[in-house]
Backbone as ProteinMPNN parsed JSONL, in Angstrom:
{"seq_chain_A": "XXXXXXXXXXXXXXXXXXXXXXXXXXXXXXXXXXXXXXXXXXXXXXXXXXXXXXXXXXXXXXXXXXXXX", "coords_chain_A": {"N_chain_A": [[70.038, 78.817, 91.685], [69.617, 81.782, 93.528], [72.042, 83.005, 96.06], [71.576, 85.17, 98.62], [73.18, 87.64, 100.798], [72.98, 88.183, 104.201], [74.148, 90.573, 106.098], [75.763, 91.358, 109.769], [76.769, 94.57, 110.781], [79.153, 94.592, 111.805], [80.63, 92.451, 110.709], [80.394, 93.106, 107.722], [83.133, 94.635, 108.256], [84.8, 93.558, 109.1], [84.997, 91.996, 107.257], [85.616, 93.924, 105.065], [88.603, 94.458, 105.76], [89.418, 92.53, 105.603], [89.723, 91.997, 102.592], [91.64, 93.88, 102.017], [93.534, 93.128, 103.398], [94.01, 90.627, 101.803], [94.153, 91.359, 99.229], [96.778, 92.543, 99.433], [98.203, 90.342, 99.965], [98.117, 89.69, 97.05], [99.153, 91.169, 95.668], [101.624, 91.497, 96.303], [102.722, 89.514, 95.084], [102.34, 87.078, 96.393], [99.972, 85.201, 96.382], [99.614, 82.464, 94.915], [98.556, 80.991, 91.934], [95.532, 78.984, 91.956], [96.096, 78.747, 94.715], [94.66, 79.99, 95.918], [92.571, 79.912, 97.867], [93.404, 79.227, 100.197], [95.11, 81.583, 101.024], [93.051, 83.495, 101.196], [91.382, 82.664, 103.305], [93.29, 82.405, 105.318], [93.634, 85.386, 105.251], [91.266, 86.238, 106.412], [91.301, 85.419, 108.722], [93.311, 86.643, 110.129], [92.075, 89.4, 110.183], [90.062, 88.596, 111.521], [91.787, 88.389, 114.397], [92.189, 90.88, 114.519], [90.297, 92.365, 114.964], [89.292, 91.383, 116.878], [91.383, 92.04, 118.855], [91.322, 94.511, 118.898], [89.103, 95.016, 119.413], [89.14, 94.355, 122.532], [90.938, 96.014, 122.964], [89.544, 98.29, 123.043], [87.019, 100.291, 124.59], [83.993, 100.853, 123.951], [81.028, 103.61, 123.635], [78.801, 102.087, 123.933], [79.598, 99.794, 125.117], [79.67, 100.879, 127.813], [78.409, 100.993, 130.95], [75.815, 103.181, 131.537], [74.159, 103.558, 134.2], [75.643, 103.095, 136.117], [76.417, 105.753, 136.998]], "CA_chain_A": [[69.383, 79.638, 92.674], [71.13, 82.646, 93.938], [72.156, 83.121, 97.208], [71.836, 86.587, 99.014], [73.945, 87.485, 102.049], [72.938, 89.543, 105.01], [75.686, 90.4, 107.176], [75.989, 92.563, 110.465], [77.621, 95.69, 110.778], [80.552, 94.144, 112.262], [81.224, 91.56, 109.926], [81.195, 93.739, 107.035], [83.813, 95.413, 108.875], [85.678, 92.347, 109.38], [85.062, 91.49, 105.294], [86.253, 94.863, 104.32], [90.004, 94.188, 106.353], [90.069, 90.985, 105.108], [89.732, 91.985, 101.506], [92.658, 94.704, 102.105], [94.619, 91.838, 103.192], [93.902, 89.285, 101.023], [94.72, 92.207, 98.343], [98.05, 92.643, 99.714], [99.09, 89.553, 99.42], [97.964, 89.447, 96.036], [100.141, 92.219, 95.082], [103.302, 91.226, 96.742], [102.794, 88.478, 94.49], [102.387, 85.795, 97.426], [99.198, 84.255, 96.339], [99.908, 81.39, 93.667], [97.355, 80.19, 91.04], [95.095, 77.601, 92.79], [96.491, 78.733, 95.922], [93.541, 81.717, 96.688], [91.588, 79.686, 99.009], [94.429, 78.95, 101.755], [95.102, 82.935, 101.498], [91.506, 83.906, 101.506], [91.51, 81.995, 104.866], [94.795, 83.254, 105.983], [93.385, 86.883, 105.434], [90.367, 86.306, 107.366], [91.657, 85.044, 110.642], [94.13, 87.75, 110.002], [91.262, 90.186, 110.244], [89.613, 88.277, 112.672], [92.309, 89.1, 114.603], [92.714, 92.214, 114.659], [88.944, 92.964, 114.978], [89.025, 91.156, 118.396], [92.266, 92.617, 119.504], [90.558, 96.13, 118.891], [87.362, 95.232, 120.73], [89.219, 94.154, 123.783], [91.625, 97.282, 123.643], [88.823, 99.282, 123.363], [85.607, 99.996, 125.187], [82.824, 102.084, 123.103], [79.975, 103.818, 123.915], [77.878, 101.115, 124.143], [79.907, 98.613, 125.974], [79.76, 101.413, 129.303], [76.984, 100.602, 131.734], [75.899, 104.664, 132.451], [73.299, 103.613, 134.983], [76.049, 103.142, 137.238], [76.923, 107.263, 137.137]], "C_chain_A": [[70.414, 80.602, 93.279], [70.797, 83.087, 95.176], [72.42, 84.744, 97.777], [72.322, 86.528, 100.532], [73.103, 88.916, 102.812], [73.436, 89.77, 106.377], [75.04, 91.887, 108.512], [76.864, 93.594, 109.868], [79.087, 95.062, 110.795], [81.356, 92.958, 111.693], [81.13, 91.615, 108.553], [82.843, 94.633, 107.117], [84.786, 94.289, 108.767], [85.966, 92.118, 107.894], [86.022, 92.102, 104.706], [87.797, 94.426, 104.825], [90.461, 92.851, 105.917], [90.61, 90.759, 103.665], [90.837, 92.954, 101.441], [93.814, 93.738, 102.333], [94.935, 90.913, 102.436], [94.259, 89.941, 99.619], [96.094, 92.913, 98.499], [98.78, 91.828, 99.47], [99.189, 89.049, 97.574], [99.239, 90.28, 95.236], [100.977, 92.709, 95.796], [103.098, 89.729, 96.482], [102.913, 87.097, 95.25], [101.616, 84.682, 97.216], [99.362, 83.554, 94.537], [98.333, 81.047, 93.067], [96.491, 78.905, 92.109], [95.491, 77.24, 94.334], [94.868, 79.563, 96.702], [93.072, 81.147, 97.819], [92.039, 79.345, 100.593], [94.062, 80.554, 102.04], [93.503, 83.453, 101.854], [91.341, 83.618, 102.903], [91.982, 82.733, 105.659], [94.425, 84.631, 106.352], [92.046, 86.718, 106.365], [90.239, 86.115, 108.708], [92.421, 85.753, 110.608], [93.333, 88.726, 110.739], [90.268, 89.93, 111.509], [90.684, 88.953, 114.051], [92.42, 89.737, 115.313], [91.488, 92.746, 115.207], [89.178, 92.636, 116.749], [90.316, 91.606, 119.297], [91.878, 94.376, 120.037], [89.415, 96.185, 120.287], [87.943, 95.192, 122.266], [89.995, 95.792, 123.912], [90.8, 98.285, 123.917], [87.452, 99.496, 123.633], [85.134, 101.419, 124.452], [82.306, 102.475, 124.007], [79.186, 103.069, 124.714], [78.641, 99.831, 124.864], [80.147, 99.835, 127.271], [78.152, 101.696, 129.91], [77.236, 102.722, 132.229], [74.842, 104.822, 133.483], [74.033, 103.625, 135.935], [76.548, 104.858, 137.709], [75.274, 107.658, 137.955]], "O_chain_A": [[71.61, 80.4, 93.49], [69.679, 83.48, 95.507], [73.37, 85.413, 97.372], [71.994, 85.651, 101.331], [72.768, 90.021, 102.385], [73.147, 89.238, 107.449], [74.314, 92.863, 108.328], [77.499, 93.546, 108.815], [79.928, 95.099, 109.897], [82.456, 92.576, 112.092], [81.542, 90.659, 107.895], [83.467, 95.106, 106.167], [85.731, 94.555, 108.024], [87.11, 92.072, 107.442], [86.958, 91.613, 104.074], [88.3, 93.848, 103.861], [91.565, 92.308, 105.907], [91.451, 89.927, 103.327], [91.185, 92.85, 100.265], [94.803, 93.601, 101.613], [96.052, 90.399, 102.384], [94.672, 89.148, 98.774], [96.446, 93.791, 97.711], [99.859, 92.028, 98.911], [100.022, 88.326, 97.028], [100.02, 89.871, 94.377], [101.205, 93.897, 96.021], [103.236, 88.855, 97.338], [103.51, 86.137, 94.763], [101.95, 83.538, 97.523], [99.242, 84.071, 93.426], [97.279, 80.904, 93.687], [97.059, 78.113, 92.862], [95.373, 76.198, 94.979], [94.353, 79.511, 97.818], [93.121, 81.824, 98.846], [91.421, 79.243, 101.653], [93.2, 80.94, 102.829], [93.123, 83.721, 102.994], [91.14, 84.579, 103.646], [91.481, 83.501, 106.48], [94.728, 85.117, 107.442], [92.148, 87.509, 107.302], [89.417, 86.478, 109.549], [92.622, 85.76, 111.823], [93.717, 89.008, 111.874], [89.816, 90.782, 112.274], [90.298, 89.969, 114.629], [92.676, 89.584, 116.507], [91.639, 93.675, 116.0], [89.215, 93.488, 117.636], [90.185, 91.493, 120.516], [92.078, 95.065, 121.037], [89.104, 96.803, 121.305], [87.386, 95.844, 123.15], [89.679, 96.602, 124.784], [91.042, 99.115, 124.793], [86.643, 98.896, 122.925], [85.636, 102.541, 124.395], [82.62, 102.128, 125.146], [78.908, 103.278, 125.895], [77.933, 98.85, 125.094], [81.189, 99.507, 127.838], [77.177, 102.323, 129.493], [78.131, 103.331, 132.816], [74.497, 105.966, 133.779], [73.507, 104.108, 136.937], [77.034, 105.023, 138.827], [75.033, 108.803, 138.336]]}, "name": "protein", "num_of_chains": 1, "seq": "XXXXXXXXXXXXXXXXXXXXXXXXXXXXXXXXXXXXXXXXXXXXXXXXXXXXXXXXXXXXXXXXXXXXX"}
């Protein structure tokens, strides 16, 4: 049976940075045979992260209340 995914916005977003990472370490030869699934990890709380370091540094659009103007 095949499984279909349906992701937010924001955690494709998170996927994509994770897969940039997790392709970095691939090719700076870090990730070992039978190792992938530590790094896979590794790159995702990596990405995690970074995602929530972003959100706090920065306030959007949509996180500013404009009823108070």
């Amino acid at each position: 049976m095949a499984k279909h995914l349906k992701l937010q916005n924001s955690e494709s977003v998170v996927i994509s940075a994770a897969v940039q990472i997790y392709s970095a370490y691939i090719s700076a030869g870090r990730v070992a045979e039978g190792n992938e699934e530590t790094w896979m990890t590794r790159s995702i709380k990596e990405a995690i992260k970074i995602a929530t370091a972003t959100d706090a540094a920065i306030i959007s659009d949509d996180e500013v209340d404009s009823s108070e103007f």
